[in-house]
N, C-alpha and C positions, 0 to 999 in steps of 0.2 A: 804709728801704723797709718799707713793711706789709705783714703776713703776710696773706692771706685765713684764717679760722677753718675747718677741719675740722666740715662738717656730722654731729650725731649719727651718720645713719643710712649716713657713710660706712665706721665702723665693721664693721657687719655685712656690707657689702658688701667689705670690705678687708682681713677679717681669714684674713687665708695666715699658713702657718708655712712653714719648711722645715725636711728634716730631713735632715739629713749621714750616708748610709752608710759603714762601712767599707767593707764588702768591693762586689763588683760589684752585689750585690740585696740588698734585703730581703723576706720571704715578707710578703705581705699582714694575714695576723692575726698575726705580729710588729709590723706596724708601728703597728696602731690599739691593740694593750698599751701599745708604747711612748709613743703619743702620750697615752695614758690616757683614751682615749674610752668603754672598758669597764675593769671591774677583773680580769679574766681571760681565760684562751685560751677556755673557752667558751663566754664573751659575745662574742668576737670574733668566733668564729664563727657564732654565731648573728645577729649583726647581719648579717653577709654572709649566710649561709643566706636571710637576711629579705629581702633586695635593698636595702639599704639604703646599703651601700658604692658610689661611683663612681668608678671608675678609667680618668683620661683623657675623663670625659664620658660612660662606659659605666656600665651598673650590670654587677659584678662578682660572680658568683657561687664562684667557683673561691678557695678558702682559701689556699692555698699559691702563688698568685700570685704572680711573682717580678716585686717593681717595680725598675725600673734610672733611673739620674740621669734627671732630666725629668719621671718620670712624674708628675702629678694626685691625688691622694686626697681626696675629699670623701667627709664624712657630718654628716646634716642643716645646719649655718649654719658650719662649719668646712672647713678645707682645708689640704692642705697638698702643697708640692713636695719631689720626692726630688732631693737633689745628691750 
């Protein structure tokens, strides 16, 4: 059977992470450290401060935001779900 080829620009369209908590949440500028979207807590903040975080399809201003399994994180062409 042949495969159909993966058009380039499904890529940017497709590219989800997810990311495995321990405990019940992770706080919002924990999570964009960990994903290494900025190199520190106060680039993380500051990208939130910026409106630049969306949580769930929201833009997310609240730093300490507790995401629980399911939630959503995008910032600019990235994503990712919490499991």
């Amino acid at each position: 059977m042949n495969k159909m080829p993966i058009p380039d620009y499904c890529n940017y369209f497709c590219d989800m992470q997810t990311f495995k908590i321990k405990g019940d949440h992770i706080q919002l500028n924990q999570l964009i450290k960990a994903m290494g979207w900025c190199e520190n807590g106060g680039d993380a903040n500051a990208l939130i401060d910026a409106g630049l975080i969306r949580v769930n399809g929201q833009t997310e201003l609240r730093r300490r935001n507790k995401l629980t399994s399911g939630s959503k994180i995008e910032f600019n062409d990235q994503s990712v779900i919490i499991e």
